[in-house]
C-alpha positions in Angstrom: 179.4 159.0 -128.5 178.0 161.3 -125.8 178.9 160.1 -121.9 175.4 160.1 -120.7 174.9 157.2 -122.9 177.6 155.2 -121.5 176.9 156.4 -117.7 173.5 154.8 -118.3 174.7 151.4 -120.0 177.0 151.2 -116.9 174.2 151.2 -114.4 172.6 148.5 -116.2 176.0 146.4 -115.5 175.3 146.5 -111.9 172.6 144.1 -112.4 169.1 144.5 -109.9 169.7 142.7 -106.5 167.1 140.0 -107.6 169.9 138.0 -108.9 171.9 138.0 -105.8 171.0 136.2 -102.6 167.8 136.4 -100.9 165.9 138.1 -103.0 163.3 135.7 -104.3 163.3 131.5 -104.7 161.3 128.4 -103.3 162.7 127.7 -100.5 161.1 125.6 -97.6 162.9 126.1 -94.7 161.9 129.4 -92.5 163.3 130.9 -89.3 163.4 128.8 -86.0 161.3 129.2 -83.3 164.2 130.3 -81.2 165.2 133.4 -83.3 164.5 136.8 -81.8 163.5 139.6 -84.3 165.9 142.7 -84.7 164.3 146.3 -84.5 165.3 148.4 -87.5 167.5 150.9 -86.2 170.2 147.9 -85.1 169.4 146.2 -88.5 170.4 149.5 -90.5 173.6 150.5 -88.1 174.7 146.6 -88.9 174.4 146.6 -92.4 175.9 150.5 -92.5 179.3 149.0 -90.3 179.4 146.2 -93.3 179.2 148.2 -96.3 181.7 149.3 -98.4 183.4 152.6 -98.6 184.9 154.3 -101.5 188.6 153.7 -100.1 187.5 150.0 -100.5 187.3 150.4 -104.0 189.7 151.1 -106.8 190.8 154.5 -107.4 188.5 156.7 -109.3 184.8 155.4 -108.4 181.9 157.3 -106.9 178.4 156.5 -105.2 175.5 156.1 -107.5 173.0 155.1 -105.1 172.1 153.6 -102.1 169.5 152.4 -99.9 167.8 150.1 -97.5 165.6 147.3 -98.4 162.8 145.9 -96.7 161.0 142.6 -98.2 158.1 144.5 -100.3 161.3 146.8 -102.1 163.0 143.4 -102.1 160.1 142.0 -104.0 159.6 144.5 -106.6 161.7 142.8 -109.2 161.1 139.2 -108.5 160.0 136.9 -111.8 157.6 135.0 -110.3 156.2 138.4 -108.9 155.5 140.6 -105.6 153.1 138.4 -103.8 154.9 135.2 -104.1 157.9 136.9 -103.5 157.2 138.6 -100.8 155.8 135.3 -98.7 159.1 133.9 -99.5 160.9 136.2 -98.5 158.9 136.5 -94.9 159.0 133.0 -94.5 162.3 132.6 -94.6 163.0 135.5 -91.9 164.8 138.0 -94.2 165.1 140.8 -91.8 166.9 143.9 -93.9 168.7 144.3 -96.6 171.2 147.1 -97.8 172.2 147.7 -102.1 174.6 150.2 -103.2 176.1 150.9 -106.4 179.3 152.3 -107.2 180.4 153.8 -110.9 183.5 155.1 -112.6 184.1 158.8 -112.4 185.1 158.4 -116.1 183.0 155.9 -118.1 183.8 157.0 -121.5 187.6 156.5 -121.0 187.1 153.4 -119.3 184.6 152.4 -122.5 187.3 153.4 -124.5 190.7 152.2 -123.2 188.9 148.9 -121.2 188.5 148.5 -117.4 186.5 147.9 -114.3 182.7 150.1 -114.7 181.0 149.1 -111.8 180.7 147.3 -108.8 177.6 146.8 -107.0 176.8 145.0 -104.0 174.0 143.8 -102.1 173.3 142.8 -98.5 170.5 141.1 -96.7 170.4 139.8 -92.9 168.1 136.8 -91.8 166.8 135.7 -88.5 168.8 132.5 -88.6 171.0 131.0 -90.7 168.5 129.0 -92.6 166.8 131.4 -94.2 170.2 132.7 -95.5 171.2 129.0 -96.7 167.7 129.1 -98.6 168.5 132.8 -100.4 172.3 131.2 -101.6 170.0 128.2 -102.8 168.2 130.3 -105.1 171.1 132.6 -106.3 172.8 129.3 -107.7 169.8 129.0 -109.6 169.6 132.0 -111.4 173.4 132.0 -111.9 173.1 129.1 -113.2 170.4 130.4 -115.7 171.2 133.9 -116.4 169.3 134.3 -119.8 166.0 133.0 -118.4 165.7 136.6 -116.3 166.7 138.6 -119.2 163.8 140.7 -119.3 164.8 141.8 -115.6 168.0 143.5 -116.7 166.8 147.0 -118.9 168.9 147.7 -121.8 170.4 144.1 -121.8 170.0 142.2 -124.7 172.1 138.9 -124.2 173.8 137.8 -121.4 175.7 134.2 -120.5 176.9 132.9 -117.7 179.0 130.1 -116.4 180.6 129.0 -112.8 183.8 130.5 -112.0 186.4 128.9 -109.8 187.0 131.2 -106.7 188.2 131.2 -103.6 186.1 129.6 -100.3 185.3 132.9 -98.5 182.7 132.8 -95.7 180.2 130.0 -94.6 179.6 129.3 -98.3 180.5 130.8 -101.6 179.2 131.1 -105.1 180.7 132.7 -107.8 179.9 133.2 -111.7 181.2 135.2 -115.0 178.6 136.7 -116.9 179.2 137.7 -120.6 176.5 140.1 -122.6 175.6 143.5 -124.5 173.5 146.2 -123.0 172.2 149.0 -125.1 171.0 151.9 -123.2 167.0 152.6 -123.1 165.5 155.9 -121.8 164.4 159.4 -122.8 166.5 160.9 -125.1 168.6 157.9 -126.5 168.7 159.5 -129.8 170.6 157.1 -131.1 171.6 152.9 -130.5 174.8 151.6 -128.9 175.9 148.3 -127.4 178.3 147.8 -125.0 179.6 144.7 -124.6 180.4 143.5 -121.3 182.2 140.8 -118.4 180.8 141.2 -115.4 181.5 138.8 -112.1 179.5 138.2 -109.4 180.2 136.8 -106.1 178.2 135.5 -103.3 178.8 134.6 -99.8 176.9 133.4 -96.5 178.2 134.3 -93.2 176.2 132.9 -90.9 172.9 134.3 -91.0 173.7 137.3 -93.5 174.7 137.3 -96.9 176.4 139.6 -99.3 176.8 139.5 -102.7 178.9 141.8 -105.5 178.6 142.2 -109.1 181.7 144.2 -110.4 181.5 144.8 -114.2 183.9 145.5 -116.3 183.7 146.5 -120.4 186.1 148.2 -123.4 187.3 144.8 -123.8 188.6 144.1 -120.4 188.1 141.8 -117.2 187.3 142.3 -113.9 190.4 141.8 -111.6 192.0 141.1 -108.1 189.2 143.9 -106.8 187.0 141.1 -107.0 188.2 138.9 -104.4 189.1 142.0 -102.2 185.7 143.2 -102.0 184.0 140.4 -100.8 186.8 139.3 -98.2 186.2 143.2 -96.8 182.9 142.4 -96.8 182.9 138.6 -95.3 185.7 140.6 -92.3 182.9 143.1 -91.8 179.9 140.8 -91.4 181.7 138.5 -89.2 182.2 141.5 -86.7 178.8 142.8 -87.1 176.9 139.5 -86.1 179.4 139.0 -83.0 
């Protein structure tokens, strides 16, 4: 089995930020009329003081990729498509958004002898705390009904999900174990494999930001107490930043 093919089936495990929080949804409620607009440079310095560093992380992870996320990049992936997602978005005062993704340095030992893959996590500030309440609104949904945005998730080809019992971390809290296979897709995949996976994803509301992680874990294992330390690093870190 040659690495490249399970390097790629990893990055599928950190699934796109459309299932986290504020990325898409009917909401109603917008912004107040008493919020004030942040200009970009504060937005991105915020969202760079709350996100994650590799000693945050279990040993033996590196930084796929990362990047800022304004509504239209937010939008890309929605089901219900750009347009309507994008209006949603706008209305309910999502300001900025940050997504990184972090991989094992070794994802064919880790295929083979079981253990955490990936961990990816996703930000998103609001004007006011509404529009953030709306965003965790819509995550339940789609946690709630994980094979209805299948087609969202390249290379997955089944995927379940249930609630999972978790700690109260922030304003608000949502968490949920996902269960599926993923077979890589791209240029050169000369040949088929599936990789099974568990994957958990937690989501919390601080106020009016939100953050989300999806750490996934495959070779027959589960992710662990990372889980839980990642997003209370993360709910520390935004509590500071919107002081």
């Amino acid at each position: 089995m040659r690495t490249w093919l399970i390097a790629l089936a990893l990055a599928v495990v950190a699934v796109p930020a459309v299932v986290g929080v504020g990325c898409g949804g009917d909401g109603e409620e917008g912004p107040s009329a008493t919020s004030v607009p942040v200009d970009r440079p504060t937005l991105e310095a915020m969202l760079r003081s709350v996100a994650l560093t590799l000693d945050d992380l279990p040993s033996g992870f590196v930084l796929q990729e990362e990047a800022f996320t304004d509504n239209e990049e937010a939008a890309e992936t929605d089901p219900e498509g750009k347009q309507a997602a994008l209006a949603r978005l706008d209305g309910w005062g999502r300001l900025l958004g940050y997504d990184a993704t972090y991989m094992t340095n070794d994802p064919l030992g880790t295929f083979i002898s079981g253990g955490t893959a990936s961990v990816s996590v996703s930000l998103s500030i609001f004007q006011t705390s509404e529009g953030a309440v709306a965003g965790m609104e819509w995550g339940r949904e789609v946690a709630a009904n994980p094979s209805q945005s299948v087609s969202l998730f390249p290379g997955v080809i089944s995927i379940e999900g249930e609630p999972m019992s978790f700690a109260s971390i922030g304003d608000e809290t949502l968490a949920a174990r996902f269960t599926g296979t993923l077979r890589p897709e791209g240029e050169g995949a000369e040949f088929e494999v599936d990789v099974d996976f568990i994957a958990h994803l937690v989501a919390i509301r601080r106020g009016r930001a939100t953050a989300h992680i999806i750490v996934g874990a495959i070779g027959g294992a589960t992710p662990g107490q990372e889980v839980e330390d990642i997003i209370r690093t993360l709910d520390e870190r935004l509590a500071q930043a919107l002081q």
